[in-house]
Each structure stands twice: as structure tokens, then as C-alpha cells.
C-alpha positions as CSV (number, residue, x, y, z in Angstrom):
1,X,16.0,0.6,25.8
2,X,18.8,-0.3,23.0
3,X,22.0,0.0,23.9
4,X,24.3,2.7,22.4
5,X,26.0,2.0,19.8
6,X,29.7,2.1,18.8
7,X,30.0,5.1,16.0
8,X,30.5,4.3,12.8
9,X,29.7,0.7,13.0
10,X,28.8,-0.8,10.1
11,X,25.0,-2.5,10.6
12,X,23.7,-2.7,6.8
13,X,22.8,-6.0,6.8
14,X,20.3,-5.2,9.6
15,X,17.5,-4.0,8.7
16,X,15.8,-0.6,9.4
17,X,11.9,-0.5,10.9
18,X,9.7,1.8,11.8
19,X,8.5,1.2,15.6
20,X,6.3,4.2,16.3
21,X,4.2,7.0,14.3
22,X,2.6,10.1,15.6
23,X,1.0,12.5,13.2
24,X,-1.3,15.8,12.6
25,X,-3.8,16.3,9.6
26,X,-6.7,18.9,8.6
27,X,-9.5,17.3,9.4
28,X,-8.7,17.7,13.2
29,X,-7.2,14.5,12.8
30,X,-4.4,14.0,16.0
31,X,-3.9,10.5,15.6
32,X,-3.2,7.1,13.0
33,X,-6.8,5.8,13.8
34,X,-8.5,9.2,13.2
35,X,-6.3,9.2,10.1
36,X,-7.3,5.9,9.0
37,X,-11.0,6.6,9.3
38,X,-10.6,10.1,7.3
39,X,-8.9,7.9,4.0
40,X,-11.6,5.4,4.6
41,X,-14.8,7.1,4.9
42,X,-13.4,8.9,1.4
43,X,-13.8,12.2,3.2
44,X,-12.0,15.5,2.0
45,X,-10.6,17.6,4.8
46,X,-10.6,20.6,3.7
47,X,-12.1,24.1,4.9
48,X,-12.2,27.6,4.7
49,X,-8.8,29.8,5.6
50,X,-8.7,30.5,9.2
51,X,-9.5,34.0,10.4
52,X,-7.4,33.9,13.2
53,X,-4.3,34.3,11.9
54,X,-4.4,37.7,11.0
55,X,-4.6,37.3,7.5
56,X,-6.0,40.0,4.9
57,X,-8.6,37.2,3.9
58,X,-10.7,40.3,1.8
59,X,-7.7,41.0,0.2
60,X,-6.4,38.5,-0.6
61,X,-9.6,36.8,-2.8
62,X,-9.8,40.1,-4.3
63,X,-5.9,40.6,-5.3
64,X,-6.5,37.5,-7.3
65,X,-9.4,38.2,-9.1
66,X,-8.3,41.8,-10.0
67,X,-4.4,41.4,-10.9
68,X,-6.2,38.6,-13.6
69,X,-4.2,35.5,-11.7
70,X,-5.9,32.6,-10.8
71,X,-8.8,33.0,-8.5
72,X,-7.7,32.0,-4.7
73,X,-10.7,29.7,-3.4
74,X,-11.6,29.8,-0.1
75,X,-10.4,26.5,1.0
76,X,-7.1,25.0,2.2
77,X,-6.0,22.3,4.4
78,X,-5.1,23.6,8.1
79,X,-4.1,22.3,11.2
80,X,-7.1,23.5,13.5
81,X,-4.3,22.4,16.6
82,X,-1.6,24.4,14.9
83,X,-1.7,27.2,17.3
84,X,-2.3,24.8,20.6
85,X,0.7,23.8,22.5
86,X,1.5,23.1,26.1
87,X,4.6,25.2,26.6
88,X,5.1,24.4,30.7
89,X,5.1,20.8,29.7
90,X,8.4,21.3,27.7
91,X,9.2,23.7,30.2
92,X,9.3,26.8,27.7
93,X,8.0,30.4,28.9
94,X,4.7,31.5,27.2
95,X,6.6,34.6,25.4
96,X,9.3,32.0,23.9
97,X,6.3,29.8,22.9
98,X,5.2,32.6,20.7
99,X,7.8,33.8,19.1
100,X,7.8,29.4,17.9
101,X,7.0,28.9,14.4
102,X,4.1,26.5,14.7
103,X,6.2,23.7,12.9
104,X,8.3,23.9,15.6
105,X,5.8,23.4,18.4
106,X,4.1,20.8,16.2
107,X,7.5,18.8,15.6
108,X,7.9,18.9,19.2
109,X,4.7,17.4,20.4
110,X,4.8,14.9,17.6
111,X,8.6,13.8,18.1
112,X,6.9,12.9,21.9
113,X,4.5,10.9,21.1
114,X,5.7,8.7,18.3
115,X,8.4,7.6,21.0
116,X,5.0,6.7,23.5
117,X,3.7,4.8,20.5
118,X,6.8,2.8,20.1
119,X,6.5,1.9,24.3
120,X,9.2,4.5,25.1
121,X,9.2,6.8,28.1
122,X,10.8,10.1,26.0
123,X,12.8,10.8,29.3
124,X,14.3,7.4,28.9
125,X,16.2,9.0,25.6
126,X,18.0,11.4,27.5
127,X,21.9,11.4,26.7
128,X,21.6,8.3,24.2
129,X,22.5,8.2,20.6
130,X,19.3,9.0,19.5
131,X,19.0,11.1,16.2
132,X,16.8,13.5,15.0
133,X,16.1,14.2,11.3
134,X,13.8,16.4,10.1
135,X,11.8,17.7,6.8
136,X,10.4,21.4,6.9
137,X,10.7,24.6,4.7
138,X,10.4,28.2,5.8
139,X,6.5,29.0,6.0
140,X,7.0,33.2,6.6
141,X,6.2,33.6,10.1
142,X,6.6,35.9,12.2
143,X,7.5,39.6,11.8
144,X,11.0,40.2,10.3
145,X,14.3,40.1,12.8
146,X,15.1,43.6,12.1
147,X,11.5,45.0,13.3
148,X,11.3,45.3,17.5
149,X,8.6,43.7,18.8
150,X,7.6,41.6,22.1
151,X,9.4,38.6,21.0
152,X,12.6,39.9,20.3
153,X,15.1,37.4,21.7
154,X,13.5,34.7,20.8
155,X,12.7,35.8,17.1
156,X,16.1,33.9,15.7
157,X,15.6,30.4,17.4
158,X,11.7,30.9,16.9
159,X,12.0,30.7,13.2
160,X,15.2,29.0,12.2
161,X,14.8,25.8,10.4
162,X,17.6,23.9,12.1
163,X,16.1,24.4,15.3
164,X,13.3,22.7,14.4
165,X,15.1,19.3,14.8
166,X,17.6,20.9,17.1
167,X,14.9,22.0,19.6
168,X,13.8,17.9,19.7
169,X,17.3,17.0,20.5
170,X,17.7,19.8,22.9
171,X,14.5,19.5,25.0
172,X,14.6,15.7,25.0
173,X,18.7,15.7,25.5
174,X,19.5,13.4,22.5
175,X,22.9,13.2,21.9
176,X,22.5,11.9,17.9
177,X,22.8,14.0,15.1
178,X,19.6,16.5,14.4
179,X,19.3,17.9,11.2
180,X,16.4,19.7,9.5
181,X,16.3,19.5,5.6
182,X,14.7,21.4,2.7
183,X,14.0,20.1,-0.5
184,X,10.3,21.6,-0.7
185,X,7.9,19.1,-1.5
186,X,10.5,16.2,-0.8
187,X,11.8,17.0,2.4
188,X,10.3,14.6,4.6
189,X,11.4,11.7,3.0
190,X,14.5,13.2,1.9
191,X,14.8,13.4,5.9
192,X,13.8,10.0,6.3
193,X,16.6,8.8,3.7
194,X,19.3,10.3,5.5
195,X,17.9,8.9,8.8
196,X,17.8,5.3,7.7
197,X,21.0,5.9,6.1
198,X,22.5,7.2,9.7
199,X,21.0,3.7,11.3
200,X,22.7,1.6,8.9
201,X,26.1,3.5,9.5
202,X,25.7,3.4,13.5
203,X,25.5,7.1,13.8
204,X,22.5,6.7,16.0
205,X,20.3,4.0,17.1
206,X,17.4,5.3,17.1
207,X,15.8,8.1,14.7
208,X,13.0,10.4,15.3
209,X,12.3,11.2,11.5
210,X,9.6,13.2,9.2
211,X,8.2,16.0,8.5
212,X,5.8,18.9,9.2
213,X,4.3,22.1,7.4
214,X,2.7,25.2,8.9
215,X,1.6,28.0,7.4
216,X,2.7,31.3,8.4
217,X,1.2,33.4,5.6
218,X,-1.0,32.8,2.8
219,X,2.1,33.4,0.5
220,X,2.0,30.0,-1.5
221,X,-1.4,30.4,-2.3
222,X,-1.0,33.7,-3.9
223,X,2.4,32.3,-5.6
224,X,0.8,29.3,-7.3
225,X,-2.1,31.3,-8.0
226,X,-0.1,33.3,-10.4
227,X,1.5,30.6,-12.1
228,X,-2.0,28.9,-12.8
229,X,-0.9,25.8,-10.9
230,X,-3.5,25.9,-8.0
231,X,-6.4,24.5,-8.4
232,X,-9.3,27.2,-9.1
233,X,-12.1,25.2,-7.5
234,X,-10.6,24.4,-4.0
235,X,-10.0,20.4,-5.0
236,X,-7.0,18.6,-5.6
237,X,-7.4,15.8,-8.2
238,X,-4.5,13.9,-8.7
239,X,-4.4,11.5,-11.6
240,X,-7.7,13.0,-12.8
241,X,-8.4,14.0,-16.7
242,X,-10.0,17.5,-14.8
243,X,-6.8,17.9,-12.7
244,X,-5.9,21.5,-13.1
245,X,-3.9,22.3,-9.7
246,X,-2.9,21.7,-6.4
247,X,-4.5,22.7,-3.1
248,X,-2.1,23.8,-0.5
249,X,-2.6,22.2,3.3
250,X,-0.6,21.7,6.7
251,X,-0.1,18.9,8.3
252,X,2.8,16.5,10.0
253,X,3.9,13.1,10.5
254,X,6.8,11.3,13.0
255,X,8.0,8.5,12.9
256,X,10.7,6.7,15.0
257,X,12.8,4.2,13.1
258,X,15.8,1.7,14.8
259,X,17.3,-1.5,13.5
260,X,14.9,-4.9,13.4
261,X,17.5,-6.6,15.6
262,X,17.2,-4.0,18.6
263,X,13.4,-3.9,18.1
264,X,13.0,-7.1,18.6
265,X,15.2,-7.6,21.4
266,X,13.9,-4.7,23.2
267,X,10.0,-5.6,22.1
268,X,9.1,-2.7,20.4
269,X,6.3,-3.2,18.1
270,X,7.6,-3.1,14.0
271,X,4.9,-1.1,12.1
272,X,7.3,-1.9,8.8
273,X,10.7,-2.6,7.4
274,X,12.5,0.0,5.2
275,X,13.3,-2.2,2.3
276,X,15.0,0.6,0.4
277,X,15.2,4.5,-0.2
278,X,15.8,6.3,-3.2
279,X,17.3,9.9,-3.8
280,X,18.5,11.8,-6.9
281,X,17.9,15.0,-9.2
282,X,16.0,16.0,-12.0
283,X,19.3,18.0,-12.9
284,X,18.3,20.3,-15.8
285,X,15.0,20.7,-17.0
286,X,12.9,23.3,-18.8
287,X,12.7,25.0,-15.9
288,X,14.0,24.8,-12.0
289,X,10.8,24.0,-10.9
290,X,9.9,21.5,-13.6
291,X,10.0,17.6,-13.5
292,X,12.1,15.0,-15.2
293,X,10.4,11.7,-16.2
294,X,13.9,9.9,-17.0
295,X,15.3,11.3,-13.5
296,X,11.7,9.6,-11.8
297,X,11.8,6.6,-13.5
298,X,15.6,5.6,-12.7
299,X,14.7,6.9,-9.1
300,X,11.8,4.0,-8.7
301,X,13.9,1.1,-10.7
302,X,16.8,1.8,-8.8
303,X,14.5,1.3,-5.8
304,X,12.9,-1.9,-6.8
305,X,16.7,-3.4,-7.3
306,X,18.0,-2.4,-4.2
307,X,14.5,-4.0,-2.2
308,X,15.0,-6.7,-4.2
309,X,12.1,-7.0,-5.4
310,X,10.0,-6.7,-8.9
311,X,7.3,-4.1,-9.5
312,X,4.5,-7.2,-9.1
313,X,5.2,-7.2,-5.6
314,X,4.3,-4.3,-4.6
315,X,0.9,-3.8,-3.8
316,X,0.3,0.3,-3.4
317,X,2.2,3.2,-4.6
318,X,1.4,6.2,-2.9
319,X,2.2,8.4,-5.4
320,X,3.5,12.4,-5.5
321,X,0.2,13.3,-7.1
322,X,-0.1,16.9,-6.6
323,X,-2.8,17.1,-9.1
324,X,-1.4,19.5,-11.1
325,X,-1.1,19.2,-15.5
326,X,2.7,18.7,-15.6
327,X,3.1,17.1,-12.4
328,X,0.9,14.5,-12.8
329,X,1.7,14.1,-17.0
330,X,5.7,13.3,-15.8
331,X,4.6,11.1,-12.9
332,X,2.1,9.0,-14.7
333,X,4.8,8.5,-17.6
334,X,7.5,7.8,-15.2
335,X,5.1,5.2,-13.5
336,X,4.0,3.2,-16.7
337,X,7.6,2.7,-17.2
338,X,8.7,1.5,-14.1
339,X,5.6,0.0,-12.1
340,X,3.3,-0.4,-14.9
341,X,6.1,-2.9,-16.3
342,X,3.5,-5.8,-15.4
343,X,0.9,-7.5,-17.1
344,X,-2.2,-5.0,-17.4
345,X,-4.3,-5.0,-13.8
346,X,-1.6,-7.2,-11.9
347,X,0.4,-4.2,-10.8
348,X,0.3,-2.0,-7.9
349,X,-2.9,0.6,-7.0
350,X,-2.0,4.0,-7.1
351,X,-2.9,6.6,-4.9
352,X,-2.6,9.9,-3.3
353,X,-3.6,11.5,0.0
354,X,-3.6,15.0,-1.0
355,X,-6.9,14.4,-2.9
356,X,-8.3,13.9,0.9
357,X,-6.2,16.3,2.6
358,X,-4.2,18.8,0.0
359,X,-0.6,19.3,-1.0
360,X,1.5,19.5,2.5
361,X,4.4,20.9,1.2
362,X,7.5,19.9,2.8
363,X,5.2,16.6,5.0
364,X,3.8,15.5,1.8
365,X,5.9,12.2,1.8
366,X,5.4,11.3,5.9
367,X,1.2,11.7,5.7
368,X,2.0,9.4,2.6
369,X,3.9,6.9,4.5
370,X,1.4,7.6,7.4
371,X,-1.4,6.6,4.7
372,X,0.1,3.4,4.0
373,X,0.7,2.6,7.4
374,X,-2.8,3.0,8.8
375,X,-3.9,1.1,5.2
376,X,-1.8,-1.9,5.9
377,X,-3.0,-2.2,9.6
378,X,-6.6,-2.1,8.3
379,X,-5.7,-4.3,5.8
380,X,-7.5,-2.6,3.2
381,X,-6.5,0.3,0.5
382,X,-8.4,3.6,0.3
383,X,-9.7,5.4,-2.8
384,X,-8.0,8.5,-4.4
385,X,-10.9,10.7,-4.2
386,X,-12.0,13.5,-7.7
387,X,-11.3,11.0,-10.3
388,X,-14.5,10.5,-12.1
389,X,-12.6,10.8,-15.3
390,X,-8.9,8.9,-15.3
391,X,-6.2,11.1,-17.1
392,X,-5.1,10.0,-20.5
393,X,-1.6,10.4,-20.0
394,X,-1.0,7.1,-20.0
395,X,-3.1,3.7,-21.0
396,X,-4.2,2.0,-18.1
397,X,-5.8,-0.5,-19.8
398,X,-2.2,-1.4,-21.4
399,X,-0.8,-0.8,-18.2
400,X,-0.2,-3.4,-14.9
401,X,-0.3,-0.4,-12.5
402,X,-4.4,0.6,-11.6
403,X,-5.5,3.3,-10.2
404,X,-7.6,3.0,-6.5
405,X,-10.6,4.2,-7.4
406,X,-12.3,2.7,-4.5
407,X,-11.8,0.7,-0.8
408,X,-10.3,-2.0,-1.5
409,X,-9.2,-5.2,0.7
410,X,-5.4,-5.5,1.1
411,X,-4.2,-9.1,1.6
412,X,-1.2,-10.0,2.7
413,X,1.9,-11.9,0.9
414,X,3.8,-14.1,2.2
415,X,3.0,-12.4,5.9
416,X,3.8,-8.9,4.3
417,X,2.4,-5.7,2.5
418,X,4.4,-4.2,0.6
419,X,4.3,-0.5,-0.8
420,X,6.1,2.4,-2.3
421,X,5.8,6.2,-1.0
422,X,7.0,8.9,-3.8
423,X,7.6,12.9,-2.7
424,X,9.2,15.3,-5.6
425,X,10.5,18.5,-4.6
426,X,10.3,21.6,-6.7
427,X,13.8,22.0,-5.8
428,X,14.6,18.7,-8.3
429,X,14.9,16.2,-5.5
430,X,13.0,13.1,-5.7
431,X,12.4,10.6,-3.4
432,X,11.0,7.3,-3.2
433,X,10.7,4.6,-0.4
434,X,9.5,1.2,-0.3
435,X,8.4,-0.7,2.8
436,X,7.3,-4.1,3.8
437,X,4.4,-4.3,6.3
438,X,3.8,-7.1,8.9
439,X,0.9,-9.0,8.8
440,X,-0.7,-8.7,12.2
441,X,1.5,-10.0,15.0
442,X,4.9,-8.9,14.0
443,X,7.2,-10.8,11.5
């Protein structure tokens, strides 16, 4: 186990990696190989709403088609494991267990097993500087704290955000910082951000980091429905001239991140290097909710500088790609300026997992990262699936960035894959990350 570290130490010039992953997706995928063969058997996981959730599934198909909004398709991507949990294992009574939002259940057993998949006995963190650091946004569950029902007493914990990451840190006794952050669609790498940020400044050395999505309700669905922005025919099709709205999903994604030098020395197996992180603001726009191209493009570049590193070496760029008109439009744009600054077809593929899976929400950027994880280990990048037709916003042919429009095989350069994960929030954060993969055997 690394040794604790003295606060506030200054450790930026050694480098941050990811040593274990854990991570949840429709599909009934539970782990990174099940993942892996999802993206590249170019299967979409989606399925019809769950009827065990209590929903008004009648009502809600026919609200939409009678208040003249959208039509709400019968298809989503859910957790089919979002209500299972183990409560004696973490020692936590069946009527607290209920009264859990799911995201805090499925946080919990996925903060356990990416320490197992770095080598880690999670009781060996107890009492160190460990540090938890989490992306989620309030999914309505649960009946409202005034209202009396069987879970009262538990009702507060059971849905707070902030115990989401502060029920990790409880339950495994880390003694880091744990913070849970909203920034809708951004949060889990806005999460990751701060995490690296707190390994660099020797707040912690170790981070359990990412971010997960539940839904309590069928709310967003109905939400985006009457803003037109959800896709009528149950498909997301990101980058796609037919893209004409997102498809919302659940899903989750942990990783545990430490500093190269203590991986090494303790032998924990580096799944990639954090070459830099990226966080700012669309500021003001046409609207709260709408993008900023300039804001995007100054986010990647600034990116690029701090790796190091020109937009020819980077391989993949797992785009935000939420398959929606002005999403997609800004991203595209933002893109030609930035990565498509190349000679046309020598730039990085582009991608995006919620044409498999759906829109996650608030884990959209860790089953990204997840994505480009399990791609780099197979050495091969999967297709974005729904594009027969490439969207005109920009000219790809003019362009160095390509879109992946099938499997492709993934060499490595110089003993290293490089890529770059994007996650926009609706709130006006943007992030962006870019990571260097191993080659087989470490670096």
C-alpha cells in the first residue's frame, strides 16, 4: 500500500494514472470485458422502460402524444442490476438499503471493486489518505422528506448527493477528501478533474473517482421530450446527418487513480496516464442550456498544450456526442478547429458510446473513458453505430479528424495510445481529458 502522504505536498511533476476500473452499463454489462465486447460486436443496448419501478408507463406514452410534445419511445438505457445490492455485506440494514438512491448503492459496489481491480484489499484503505470524488445529479427518487413513510430516517442520507461519495469514505473509513459534484452531463469528469488535481497537490494519494446515473423517475424523458431534443425513434445518433435527439440511459464507471511513482513502487498495474484535464464555461450563451463553440474549442487546445502534445497524436477522441441538432452542430465545429487542425484523414477517429448505450447523464464522461480504456487494451477502436449518413456540419473530407465508422485496429506509438474523452454539461461546464495508454506490459 502507498504510504501517506504529507498534506499539501507539491507532487506535479509526477504523474497521475489510472490503476483500476470498475463499471455498470445497460446491456447487463458488470464488467470492462463485457463492456469491451458490447462496443465491439457494434451492439445497441437498449430496451424497453422497466415495469418494476412503479412507473405510469400508460401514461406516460400517452401524455406525450396527447399534450403534442415529442412522442416518448419505449426504449431507454437501464441498469437491469440497479435495484440488486448486497446490503449485509456493507453491513447496512435492509430498511436503510431502501430508502438508498440506487446511485448510491451502485457507487458503493463499484468504488469496491475498482480497488480489487487495482490488487487492493478495500479494508487495506481504512484510515489512509485515500479520496473520494464523485460525479452524480439528483435522479427524483424516492417520495418527498415531508411525506411519512417506512423509510423515514433514512430518507435524508438516502437521497442526498453528498452522501454518495461520503457513504464510500464512510463505509470504507477513508480519511481523504469525498466530494460529490454536479455539473449535469459533465460531472464525472468534472469529478475526475478535481481528483487528479487533489493527487498532484498531495491532498490524497489515492482517488476513487467517476461517476454514476440512476433513474428515479421517468422525468428527463418527459422534459426533453417537450423541448424536441429526445430522439423520437428510441436511437441516439451522434454525428449523424439524421441525428435528431438524445436517448437517455443509466449507467456508471470507477476508477481509482494514484501517482505513477507509487504505482510502480507498490506494483499496481497502470491502465493509463492522465496527460492533462481541462475545465471551463460556456459563460453566456443563447440560452443556459445552450453550447459555446469558442468556450469548446479553447477547452481542447488548452488541453493539447498542457499534454504536450499536437492534435496528430492523438489517436481517438471520444466525443460528447449526444446526438442531438445543436449539440452535435457546436461540437463538430469546435472539433474541426482544434483536432481537425491536421492534414485531411491523419487526425484522430471520433466516437461516441452513447450511440451503443444512450446519454448517461451525469456518467457520460467515465463510460467514455471506460470506452477508451477497454479499446486500448484490445488494441483496436469500435465503430459509432446510426451513422449511415455523416452530418454536414463540418467537411470531413477537408478535415484531419475521421469519424469511426467501423472496427478499427489501434496501434500503438511510441509504446502508447493516446486519446481524448470530452463531457459537456447543460450547466455550461465542459470537460475534456486526455490520456496516454500503455502498450501491453506497463510503461
Amino acid at each position: 500500500m502507498p504510504a501517506s502522504l504529507t498534506p499539501g505536498a507539491d507532487h506535479a511533476g509526477d504523474p497521475v494514472v489510472i490503476v483500476g476500473m470498475a463499471l455498470e452499463a445497460p446491456g447487463g454489462v458488470q464488467t470492462p470485458e463485457q463492456y469491451w465486447t458490447l462496443l465491439a460486436e457494434q451492439r445497441e443496448a437498449l430496451c424497453a422502460f422497466p415495469t418494476d419501478r412503479g412507473w405510469d408507463l400508460a401514461g406516460l406514452f400517452a401524455g406525450s402524444r396527447r399534450d403534442g410534445f415529442t412522442p416518448i419511445p419505449n426504449l431507454g438505457g437501464f441498469l437491469s442490476s440497479a435495484a440488486e445490492f448486497d446490503a449485509e455485506f456493507f453491513g447496512i440494514s435492509p430498511r436503510e438499503a431502501s430508502a438508498m438512491d440506487p446511485q448510491q448503492r451502485v457507487a458503493l459496489r463499484l468504488a469496491w471493486r475498482a480497488v480489487e481491480n487495482a490488487g487492493i484489499n478495500p479494508d487495506d484503505l481504512a484510515g489512509r489518505q485515500v479520496g473520494c470524488y464523485i460525479g452524480a445529479s439528483a435522479l427524483e427518487y424516492g417520495p418527498p422528506l415531508a411525506e411519512y413513510s417506512e423509510h423515514s430516517g433514512h430518507l435524508i442520507t438516502g437521497t442526498s448527493l453528498g452522501v454518495i461519495s461520503g457513504r464510500i469514505a464512510y463505509l470504507l473509513d477513508l480519511a481523504g477528501p469525498a466530494l460529490t459534484i454536479d455539473t449535469s452531463c459533465s460531472s464525472a469528469l468534472a469529478a475526475l478533474h478535481t481528483a487528479v488535481a487533489a493527487v498532484r497537490a498531495g491532498d490524497c494519494d489515492l482517488a476513487l473517482t467517476g461517476g454514476v446515473a440512476v433513474l428515479g423517475s421517468p422525468g428527463y424523458f418527459v422534459e426533453f421530450a417537450k423541448q424536441h431534443a429526445l430522439a423520437e425513434d428510441g436511437h441516439c445518433r451522434p454525428y449523424s446527418a439524421h441525428a435528431a435527439g438524445t436517448v437517455w440511459a443509466e449507467g456508471a464507471a470507477m476508477f481509482l487513480i494514484t501517482r505513477r511513482s507509487d504505482a510502480e513502487r507498490d506494483g499496481l498495474p497502470v491502465l493509463a496516464e492522465v496527460l492533462a484535464s481541462t475545465l471551463n464555461s460556456d459563460g453566456r450563451t443563447p440560452g443556459l442550456t445552450a453550447p459555446d463553440e469558442t468556450a469548446q474549442r479553447r477547452l481542447v487546445q488548452r488541453a493539447l498544450q498542457r499534454a504536450g502534445i499536437g492534435p496528430a497524436d492523438v489517436d481517438l477522441v471520444e466525443g460528447h456526442g449526444t446526438g442531438t441538432r445543436l449539440g452535435d452542430r457546436t461540437e463538430l465545429r469546435s472539433l474541426a478547429a482544434s483536432y481537425g487542425a491536421t492534414a485531411p484523414g491523419t487526425g484522430p477517429r471520433l466516437g461516441s458510446v452513447k450511440s451503443n448505450i444512450g446519454h448517461t447523464q451525469a456518467a457520460a464522461g467515465a463510460l467514455g473513458l471506460a470506452k477508451v480504456l477497454v479499446a486500448a487494451q484490445h488494441r483496436a477502436i469500435p465503430p459509432t453505430l446510426h451513422v449511415d449518413q455523416r452530418s454536414s456540419e463540418i467537411d470531413w473530407d477537408a478535415q484531419g479528424i475521421r469519424l469511426a465508422e467501423k472496427l478499427t485496429d489501434w496501434p500503438a506509438r511510441d509504446g502508447r495510445r493516446i486519446a481524448g474523452v470530452s463531457a459537456f454539461g447543460m450547466s455550461g461546464t465542459n470537460t475534456h481529458l486526455i490520456v496516454a495508454m500503455p502498450e501491453r506490459g506497463g510503461w
